[in-house]
C-alpha positions in Angstrom: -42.3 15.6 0.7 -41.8 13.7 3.3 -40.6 10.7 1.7 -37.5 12.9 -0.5 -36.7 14.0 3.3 -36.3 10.4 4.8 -34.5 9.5 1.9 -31.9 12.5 1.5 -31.5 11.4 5.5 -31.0 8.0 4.9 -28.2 8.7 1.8 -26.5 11.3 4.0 -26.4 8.7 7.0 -24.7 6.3 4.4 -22.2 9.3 3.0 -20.7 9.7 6.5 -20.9 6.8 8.1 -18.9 5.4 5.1 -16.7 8.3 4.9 -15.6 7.3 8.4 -14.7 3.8 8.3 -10.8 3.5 8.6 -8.6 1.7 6.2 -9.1 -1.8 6.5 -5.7 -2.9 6.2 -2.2 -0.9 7.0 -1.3 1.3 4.0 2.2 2.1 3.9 1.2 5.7 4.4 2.6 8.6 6.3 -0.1 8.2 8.9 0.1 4.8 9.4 3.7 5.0 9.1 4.0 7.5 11.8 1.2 5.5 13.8 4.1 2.8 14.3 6.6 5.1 15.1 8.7 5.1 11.9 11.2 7.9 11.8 10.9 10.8 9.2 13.8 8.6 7.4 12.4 5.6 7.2 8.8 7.7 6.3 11.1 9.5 3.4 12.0 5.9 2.5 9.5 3.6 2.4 7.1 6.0 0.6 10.1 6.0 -2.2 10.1 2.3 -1.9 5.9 2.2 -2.9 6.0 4.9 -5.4 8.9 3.1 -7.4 7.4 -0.4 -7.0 4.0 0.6 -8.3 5.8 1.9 -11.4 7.5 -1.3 -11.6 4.3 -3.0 -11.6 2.2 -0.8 -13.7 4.9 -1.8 -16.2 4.8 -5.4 -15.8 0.8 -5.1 -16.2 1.2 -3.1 -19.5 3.8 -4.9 -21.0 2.2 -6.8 -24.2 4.6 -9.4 -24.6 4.3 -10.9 -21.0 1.6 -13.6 -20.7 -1.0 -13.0 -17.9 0.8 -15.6 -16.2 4.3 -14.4 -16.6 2.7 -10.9 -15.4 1.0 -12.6 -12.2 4.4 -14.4 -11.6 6.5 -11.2 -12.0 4.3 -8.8 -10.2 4.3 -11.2 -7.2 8.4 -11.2 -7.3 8.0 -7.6 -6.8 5.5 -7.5 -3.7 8.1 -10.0 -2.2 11.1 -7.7 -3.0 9.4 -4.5 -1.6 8.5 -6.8 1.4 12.2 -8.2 2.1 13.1 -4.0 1.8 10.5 -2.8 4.3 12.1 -5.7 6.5 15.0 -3.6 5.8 14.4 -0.7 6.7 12.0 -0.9 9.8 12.7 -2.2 13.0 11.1 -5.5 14.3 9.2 -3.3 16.7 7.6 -1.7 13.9 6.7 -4.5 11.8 5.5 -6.0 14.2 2.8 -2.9 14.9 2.1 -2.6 11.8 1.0 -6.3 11.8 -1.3 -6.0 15.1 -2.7 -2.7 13.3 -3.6 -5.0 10.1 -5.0 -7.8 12.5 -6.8 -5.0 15.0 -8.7 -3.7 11.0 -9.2 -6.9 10.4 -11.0 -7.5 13.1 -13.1 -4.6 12.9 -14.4 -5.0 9.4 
């Protein structure tokens, strides 16, 4: 009895301390977004801006008559499109939180 009680303790510990951990790199999310001061705009934007570039990629990965190379290639043309838009749309203030956020996670890990 004893034993099942130390180990339901020690997988509960392990639930919630790994429930808890924070992202470990900025994620474009509203939180995040509103962490670095990112207007309800740019919020309304830039979460357009992910949703439509995942569907872009999801097709690149399922289109058949790309090779896995051609997909790799095409899929990172994307990333550095959406990149060059968030540029766009946020300030230099706020990319340049959200890059001390990613190297604060970083360093956290």
């Amino acid at each position: 009895m004893r034993n099942v009680f130390l180990t339901l303790a020690f997988v509960l510990l392990c639930v919630f301390s790994f429930a808890q951990k924070q992202p470990t790199m900025f994620t474009w999310k509203k939180d995040d977004l509103k962490e670095i001061g990112a207007s309800d705009e740019q919020i309304t934007q830039l979460l357009q801006l992910t949703k439509d570039s995942q569907l872009r990629v999801k097709a690149i990965n399922e289109d058949t008559s790309l090779s896995e190379d051609d997909k790799k290639a095409k899929v990172k043309e994307e990333y550095a499109a959406r990149s060059a838009e968030r540029r766009k749309i946020l300030t230099p203030e706020q990319l340049k939180k959200a890059n001390q956020i990613n190297k604060e996670r970083r360093a956290n890990q």
